[in-house]
C-alpha positions in Angstrom: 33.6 0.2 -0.2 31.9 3.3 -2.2 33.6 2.2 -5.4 32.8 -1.6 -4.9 29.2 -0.1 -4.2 29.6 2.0 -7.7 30.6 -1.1 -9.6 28.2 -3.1 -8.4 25.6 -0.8 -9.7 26.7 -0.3 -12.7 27.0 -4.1 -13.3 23.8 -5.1 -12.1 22.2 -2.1 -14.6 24.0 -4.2 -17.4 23.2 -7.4 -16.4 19.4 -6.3 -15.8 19.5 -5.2 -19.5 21.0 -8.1 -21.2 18.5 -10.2 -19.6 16.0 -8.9 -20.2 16.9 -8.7 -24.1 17.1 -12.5 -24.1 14.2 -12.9 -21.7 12.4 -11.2 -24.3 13.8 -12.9 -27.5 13.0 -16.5 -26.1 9.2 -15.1 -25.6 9.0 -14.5 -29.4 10.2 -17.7 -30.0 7.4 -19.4 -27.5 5.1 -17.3 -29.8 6.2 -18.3 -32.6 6.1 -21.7 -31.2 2.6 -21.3 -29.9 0.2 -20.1 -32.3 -2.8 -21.0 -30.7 -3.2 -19.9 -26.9 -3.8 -22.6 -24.5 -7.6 -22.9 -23.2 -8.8 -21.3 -26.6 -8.0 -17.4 -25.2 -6.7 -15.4 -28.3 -5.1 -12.5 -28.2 -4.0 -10.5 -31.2 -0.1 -11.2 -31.9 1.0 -7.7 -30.9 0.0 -8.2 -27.9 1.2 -12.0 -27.0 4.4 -10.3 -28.1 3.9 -7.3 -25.1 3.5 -10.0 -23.1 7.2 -10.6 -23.1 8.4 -7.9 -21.6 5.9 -8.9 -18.4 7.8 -12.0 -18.3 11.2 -11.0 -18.9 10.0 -8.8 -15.2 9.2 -12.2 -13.5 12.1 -13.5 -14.5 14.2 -11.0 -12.8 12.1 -10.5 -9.9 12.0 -14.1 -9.2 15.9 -14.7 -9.7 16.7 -11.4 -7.6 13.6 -12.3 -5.2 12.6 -8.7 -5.5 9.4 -7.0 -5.9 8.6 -6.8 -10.0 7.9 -2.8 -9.3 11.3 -3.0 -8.5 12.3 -4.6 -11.7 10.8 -2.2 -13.5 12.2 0.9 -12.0 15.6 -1.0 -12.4 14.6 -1.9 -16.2 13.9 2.1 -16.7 17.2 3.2 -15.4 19.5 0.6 -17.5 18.0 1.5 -20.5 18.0 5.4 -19.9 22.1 4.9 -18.8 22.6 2.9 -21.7 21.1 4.9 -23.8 20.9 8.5 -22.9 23.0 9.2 -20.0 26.4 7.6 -21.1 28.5 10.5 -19.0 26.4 9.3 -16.1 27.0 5.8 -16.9 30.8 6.0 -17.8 31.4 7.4 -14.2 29.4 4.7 -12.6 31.3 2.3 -14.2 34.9 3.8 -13.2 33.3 4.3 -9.5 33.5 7.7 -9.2 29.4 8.4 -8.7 27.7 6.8 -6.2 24.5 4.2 -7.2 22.7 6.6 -5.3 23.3 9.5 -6.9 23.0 7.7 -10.7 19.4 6.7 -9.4 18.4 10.1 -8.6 19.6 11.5 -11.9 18.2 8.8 -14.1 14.2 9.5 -12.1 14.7 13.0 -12.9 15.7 12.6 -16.7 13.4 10.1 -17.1 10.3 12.4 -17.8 12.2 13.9 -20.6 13.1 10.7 -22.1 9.7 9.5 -21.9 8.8 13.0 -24.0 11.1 12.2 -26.5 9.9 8.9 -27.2 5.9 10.6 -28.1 7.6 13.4 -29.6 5.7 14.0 -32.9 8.3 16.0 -34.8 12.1 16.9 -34.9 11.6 20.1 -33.1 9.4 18.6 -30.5 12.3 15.9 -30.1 15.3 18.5 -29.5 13.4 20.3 -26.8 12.9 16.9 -24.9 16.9 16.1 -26.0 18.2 19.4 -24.8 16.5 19.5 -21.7 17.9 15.6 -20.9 21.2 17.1 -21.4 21.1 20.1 -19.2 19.9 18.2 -16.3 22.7 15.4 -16.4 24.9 17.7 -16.8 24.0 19.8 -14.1 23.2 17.4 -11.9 26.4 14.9 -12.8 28.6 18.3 -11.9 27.2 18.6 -8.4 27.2 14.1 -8.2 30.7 13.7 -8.6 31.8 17.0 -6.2 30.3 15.0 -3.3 26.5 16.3 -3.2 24.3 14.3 -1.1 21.6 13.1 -2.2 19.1 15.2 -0.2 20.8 18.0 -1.5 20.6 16.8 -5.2 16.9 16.0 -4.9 16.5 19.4 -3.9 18.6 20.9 -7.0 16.9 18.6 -9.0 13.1 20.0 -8.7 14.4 24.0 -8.9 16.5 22.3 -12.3 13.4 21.2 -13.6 11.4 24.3 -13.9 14.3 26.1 -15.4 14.6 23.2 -17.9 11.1 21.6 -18.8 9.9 22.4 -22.0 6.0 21.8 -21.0 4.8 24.7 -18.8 4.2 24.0 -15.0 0.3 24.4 -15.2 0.3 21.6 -17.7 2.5 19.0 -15.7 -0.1 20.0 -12.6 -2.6 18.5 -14.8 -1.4 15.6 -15.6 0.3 14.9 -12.4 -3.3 15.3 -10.3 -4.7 13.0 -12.9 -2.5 10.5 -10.4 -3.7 11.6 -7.0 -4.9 8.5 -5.0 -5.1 7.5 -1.0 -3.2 3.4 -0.6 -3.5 1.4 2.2 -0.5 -1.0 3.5 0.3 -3.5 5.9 2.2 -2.5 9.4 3.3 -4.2 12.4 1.3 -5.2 15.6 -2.1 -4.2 14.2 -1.1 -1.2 12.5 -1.1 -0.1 9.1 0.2 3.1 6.7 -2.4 5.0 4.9 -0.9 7.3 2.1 -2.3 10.1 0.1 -1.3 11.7 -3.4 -2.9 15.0 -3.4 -2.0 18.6 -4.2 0.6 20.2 -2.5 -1.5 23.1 -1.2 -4.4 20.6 -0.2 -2.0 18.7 1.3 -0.6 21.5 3.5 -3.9 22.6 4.2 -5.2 19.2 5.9 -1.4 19.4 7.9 -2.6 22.4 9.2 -6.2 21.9 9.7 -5.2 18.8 11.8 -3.1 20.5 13.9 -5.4 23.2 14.6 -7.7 20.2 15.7 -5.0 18.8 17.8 -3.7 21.5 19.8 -6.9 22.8 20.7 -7.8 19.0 22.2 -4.4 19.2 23.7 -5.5 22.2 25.6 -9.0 21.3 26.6 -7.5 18.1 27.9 -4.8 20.2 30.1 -7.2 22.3 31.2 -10.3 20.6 31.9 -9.7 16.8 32.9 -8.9 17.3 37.2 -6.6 14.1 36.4 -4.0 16.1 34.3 -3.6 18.8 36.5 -3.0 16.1 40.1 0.9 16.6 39.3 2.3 17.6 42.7 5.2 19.5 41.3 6.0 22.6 41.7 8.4 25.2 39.6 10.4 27.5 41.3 7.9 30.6 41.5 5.4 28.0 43.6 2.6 27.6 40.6 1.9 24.4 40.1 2.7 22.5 36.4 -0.1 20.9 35.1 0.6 17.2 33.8 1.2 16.6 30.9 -1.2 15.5 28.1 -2.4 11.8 28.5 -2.2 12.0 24.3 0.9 13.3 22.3 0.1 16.0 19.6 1.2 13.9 16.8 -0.9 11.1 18.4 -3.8 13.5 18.5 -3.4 14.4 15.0 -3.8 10.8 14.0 -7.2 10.1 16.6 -8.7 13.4 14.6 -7.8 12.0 10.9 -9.4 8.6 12.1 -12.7 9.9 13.7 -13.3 12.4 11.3 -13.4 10.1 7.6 -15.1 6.9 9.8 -17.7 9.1 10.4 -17.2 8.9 14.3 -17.3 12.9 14.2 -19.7 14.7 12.7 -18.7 16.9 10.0 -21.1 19.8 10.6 -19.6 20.4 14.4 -16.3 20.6 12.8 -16.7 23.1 10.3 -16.0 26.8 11.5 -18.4 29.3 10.2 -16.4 31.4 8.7 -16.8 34.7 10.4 -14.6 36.5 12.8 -15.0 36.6 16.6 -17.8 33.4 15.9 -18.3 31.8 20.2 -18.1 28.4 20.7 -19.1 26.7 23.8 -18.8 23.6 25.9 -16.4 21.9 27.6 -14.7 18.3 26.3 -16.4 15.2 28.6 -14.5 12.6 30.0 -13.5 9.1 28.7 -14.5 5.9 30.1 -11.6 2.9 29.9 -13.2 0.5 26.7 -13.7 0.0 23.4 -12.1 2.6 20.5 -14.7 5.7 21.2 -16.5 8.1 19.5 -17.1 11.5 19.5 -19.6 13.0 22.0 -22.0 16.0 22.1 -20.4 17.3 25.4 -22.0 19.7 27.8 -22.3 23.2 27.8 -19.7 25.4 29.7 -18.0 28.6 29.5 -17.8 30.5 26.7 -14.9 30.8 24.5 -13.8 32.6 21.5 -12.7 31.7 18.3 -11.0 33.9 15.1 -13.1 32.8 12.1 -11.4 32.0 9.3 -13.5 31.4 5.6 -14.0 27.6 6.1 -11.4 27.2 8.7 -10.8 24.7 11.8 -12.8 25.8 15.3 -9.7 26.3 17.5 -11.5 27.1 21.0 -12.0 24.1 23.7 -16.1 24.9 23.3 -16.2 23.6 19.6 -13.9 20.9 20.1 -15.8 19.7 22.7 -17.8 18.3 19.7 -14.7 16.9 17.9 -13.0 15.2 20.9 -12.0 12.0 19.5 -11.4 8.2 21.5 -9.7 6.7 18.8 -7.3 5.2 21.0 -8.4 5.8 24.4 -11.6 4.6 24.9 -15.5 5.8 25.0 -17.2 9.3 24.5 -20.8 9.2 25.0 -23.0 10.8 21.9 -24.4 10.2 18.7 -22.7 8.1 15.9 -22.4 8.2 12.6 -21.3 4.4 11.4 -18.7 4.0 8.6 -19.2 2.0 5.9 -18.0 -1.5 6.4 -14.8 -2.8 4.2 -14.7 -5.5 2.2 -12.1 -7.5 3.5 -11.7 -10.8 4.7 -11.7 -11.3 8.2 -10.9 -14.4 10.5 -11.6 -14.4 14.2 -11.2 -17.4 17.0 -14.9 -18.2 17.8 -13.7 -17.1 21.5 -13.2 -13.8 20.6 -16.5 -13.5 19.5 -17.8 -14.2 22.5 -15.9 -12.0 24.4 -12.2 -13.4 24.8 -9.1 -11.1 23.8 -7.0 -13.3 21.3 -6.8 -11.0 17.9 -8.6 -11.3 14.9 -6.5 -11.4 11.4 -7.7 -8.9 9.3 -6.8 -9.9 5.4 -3.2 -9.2 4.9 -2.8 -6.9 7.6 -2.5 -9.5 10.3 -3.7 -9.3 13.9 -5.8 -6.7 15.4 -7.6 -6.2 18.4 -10.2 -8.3 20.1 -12.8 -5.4 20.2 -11.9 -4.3 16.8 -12.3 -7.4 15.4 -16.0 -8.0 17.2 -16.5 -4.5 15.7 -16.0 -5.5 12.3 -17.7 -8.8 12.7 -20.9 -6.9 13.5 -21.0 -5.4 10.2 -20.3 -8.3 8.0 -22.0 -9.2 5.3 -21.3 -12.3 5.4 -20.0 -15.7 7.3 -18.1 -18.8 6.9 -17.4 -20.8 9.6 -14.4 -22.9 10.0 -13.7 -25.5 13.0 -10.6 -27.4 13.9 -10.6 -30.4 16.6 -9.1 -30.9 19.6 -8.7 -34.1 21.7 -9.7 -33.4 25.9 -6.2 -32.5 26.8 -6.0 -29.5 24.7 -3.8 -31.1 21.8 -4.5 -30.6 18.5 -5.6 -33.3 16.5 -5.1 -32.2 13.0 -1.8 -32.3 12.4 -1.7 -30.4 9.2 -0.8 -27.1 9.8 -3.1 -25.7 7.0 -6.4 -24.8 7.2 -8.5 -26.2 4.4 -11.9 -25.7 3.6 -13.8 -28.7 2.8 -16.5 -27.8 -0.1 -18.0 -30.7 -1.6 -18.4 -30.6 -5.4 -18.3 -32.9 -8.4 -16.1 -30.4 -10.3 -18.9 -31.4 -13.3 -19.8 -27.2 -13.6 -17.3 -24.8 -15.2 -19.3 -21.6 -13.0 -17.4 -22.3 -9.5 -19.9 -21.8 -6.6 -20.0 -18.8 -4.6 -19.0 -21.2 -1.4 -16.3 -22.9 -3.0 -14.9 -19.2 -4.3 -15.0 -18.0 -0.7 -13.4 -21.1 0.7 -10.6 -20.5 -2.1 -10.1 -17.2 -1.0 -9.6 -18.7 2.9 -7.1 -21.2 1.9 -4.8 -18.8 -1.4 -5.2 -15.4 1.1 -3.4 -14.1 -1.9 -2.4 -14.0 -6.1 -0.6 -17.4 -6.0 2.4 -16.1 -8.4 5.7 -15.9 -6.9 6.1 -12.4 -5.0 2.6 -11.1 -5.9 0.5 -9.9 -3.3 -2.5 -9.0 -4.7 -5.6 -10.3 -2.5 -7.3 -13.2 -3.5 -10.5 -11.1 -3.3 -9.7 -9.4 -6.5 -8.2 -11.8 -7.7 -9.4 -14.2 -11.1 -10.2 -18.3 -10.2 -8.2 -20.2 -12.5 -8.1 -23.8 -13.5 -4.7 -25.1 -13.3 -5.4 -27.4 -15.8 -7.6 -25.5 -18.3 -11.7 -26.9 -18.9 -10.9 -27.3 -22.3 -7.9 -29.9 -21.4 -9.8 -32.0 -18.9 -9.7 -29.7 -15.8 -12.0 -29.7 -13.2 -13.7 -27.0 -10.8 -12.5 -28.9 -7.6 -10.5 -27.3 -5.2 -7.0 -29.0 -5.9 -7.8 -27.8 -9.3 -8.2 -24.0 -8.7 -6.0 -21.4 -7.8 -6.2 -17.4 -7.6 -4.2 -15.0 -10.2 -4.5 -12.1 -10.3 -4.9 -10.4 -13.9 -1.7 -9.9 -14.6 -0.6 -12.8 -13.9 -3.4 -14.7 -15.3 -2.7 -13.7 -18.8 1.1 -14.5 -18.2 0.1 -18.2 -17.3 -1.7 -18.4 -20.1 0.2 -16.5 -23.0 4.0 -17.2 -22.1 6.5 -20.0 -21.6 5.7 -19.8 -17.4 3.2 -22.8 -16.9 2.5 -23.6 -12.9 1.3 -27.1 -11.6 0.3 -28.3 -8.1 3.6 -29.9 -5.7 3.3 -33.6 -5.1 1.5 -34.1 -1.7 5.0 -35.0 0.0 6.5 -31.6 -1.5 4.6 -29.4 0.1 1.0 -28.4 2.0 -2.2 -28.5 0.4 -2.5 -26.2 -2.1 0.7 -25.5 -2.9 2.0 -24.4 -6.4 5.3 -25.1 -8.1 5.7 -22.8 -11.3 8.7 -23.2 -14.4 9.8 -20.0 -15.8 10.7 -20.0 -19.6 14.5 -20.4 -18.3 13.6 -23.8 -16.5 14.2 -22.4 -12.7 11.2 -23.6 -10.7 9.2 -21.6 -8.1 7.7 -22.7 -5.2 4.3 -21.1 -4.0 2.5 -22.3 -1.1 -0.8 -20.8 0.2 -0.9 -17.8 3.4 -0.3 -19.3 6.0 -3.3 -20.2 9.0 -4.6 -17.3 10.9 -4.1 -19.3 14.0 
């Protein structure tokens, strides 16, 4: 199995290549074919030819249905095997390295090759060459004696302080230039927030929200009567407390929420920095309801806290005033409201008046009822949709789309702010195959162009996202909408420069 896995690799490296050398060759021949842009949108010929490249990506992504990040990580590697790592490469190919372990080698080198390639001079060049080899060869040593891949990782970073020719202060620099916080999709209402941030920032929050949670842990252990009601008894006759109605890591999670939606204040959370600093109060109770917010508390016994410059309080008195009811419910106190997102958001007209079937948040899917109403209050906007069903609770419509009805003669090139929002209801999303950019920063484009005959009517009008805006309109991939019986409303059917068709229908209905 591990060889036919090596193989495997190593083929689809080649293959990846190769097409994407004739991809590429067929898109100077479209240019050369094409001298004028369609819809009268030059660009300069270097760049219609960099073009090419972005739809070679599709190509692949769309035959492989995989993500075209994907693509072009796979792209990276075939070309750095091919044509820098051919030890790595030749074992591949005889299956004696895993496709793991190839991968791993070829992310690591590839920050050397991309030096060489802006290297300005022949010395500058060697460095970049000598360090390429040293790592492979280190790291192709260790690969084929059975290292796992945790373990290579690992080798890998302490190789690449020993080997890079630019100093570590410098890489910093460049690699902060990066940092960023990205949001993503879950399941059941959840989603994943990730940050890029320095390592010792990073470490610092870790530990600043733990200090937060453990001392909420506590005060909840030892000041809520219903934690303590646990009958049992250990063997010396004391009485165990229950335990805590929140885990610590759950804890950690309320505290990161309340604190950046501006359900805790700031000020109250902030140590002052000396030592022996008092803190006092004790945490209040919840009430069963709505996601909470932080309260004020009341004042109790005193407790003591050792300052640190900046740091987290850690006594139960000052986190009385950052107890959080992210997930369980209501703390009395002043608010501080977040800012609203911009997002669009559907909800059943029941809901909004109290019911509990979910809202559908963008391309997050469901979430709560009471989220959803929260949400709703601070929007900026509304559309209303309605659907209609007969007096025995059937539904009438029997397409299973929802489609906004804007009426427009399609005479003005401008599209109306009504008709744009209605767009972004029915597309949800960048209508190129495997693209899921929202539709909310996403371009309007006519399918066929103004300057062809095209209209501004909805049938007419579909969302792309940049990217794939300019590939519509500067390569051989041309998209048209299905025949009525092919498909529902609004649904696209796009030729690649190869001839293989694409299907892409609009999101599907909320409800």
């Amino acid at each position: 199995m591990r060889r036919l896995e090596s193989w495997l690799a190593w083929a689809k490296h080649r293959a990846v290549r190769a097409t994407m050398a004739l991809a590429q060759a067929e898109h100077e021949r479209w240019v050369e074919a094409h001298p004028e842009p369609d819809g009268g949108r030059g660009l300069p010929r270097a760049e219609r030819l960099a073009v090419g490249q972005r739809s070679a990506v599709a190509e692949i992504a769309g035959a492989l249905q995989i993500g075209e990040k994907a693509v072009y990580a796979l792209v990276r590697r075939a070309d750095l095997l091919a044509d820098h790592l051919s030890a790595t490469d030749a074992a591949l190919g005889a299956a004696l390295l895993t496709g793991a372990t190839a991968t791993i080698i070829a992310d690591e080198v590839q920050q050397y090759a991309d030096g060489l390639a802006s290297a300005t001079d022949g010395q500058e060049a060697a460095v970049f060459r000598h360090a390429m080899e040293d790592t492979e060869s280190s790291l192709l040593d260790v690969g084929l004696a059975g290292c796992r891949p945790d373990q290579l990782k690992a080798r890998a970073r302490r190789l690449r302080e020993r080997c890079h020719p630019i100093s570590f202060s410098a890489r910093h620099a460049a690699a902060l230039a990066d940092r960023h916080v990205r949001i993503t999709p879950d399941g059941d209402g959840m989603a994943v927030l990730t940050a890029v941030l320095p390592a010792a920032v990073a470490f610092r929050i870790d530990g600043r929200l733990g200090e937060f949670a453990r001392a909420l842990q506590a005060a909840e252990t030892i000041t809520d009567p219903g934690l303590t009601a646990d009958p049992t008894v250990d063997s010396f006759g004391i009485r165990r407390p229950a335990a805590p109605s929140r885990t610590l890591t759950q804890l950690r999670a309320d505290v990161l929420a309340d604190l950046l939606t501006g359900a805790a204040d700031l000020a109250d959370c902030a140590g002052d920095g000396t030592p022996d600093s008092t803190g006092t109060g004790r945490p209040g109770r919840f009430d069963a309801g709505r996601p909470g917010r932080f309260g004020s508390g009341t004042v109790g016994t005193a407790g003591t806290v050792i300052g640190r410059s900046g740091g987290a309080p850690t006594d139960a008195g000052a986190m009385n005033r950052v107890r959080t009811g992210t997930s369980t419910g209501t703390a009395n106190g002043a608010t501080t409201e977040a800012p609203a997102p911009r997002v669009l958001l559907t909800i059943p007209a029941s809901t909004l008046l109290g019911g509990h079937e979910p809202g559908v948040l963008g391309e997050f899917g469901p979430i709560t009822a009471a989220e959803a109403r929260e949400l709703a209050a601070t929007a900026a906007s509304l559309m209303l949709g309605l659907t209609v069903d007969d007096p025995g609770g059937a539904v009438l419509r029997t397409d299973s789309r929802i489609v906004p009805v804007i009426v427009t003669d399609g005479r003005q090139y401008r599209i109306p702010d009504r008709l744009r929002r209605s767009l972004a209801v029915r597309d949800g999303i960048c209508r190129f195959p495997g693209c899921r950019r929202t539709a909310t920063s996403c371009d309007v484009d006519h399918l066929v162009a103004w300057a062809d005959g095209g209209s501004s009517e909805p049938g007419n009008l579909t969302h792309l996202c940049r990217k794939h805006h300019v590939l519509k309109h500067h390569s051989g991939w041309s998209v048209a909408s299905a025949p009525p019986e092919a498909g529902t409303p609004g649904s696209l059917i796009w030729r690649s420069p190869t001839g293989r068709h694409y299907p892409a229908e609009p999101e599907g209905p909320p409800f």
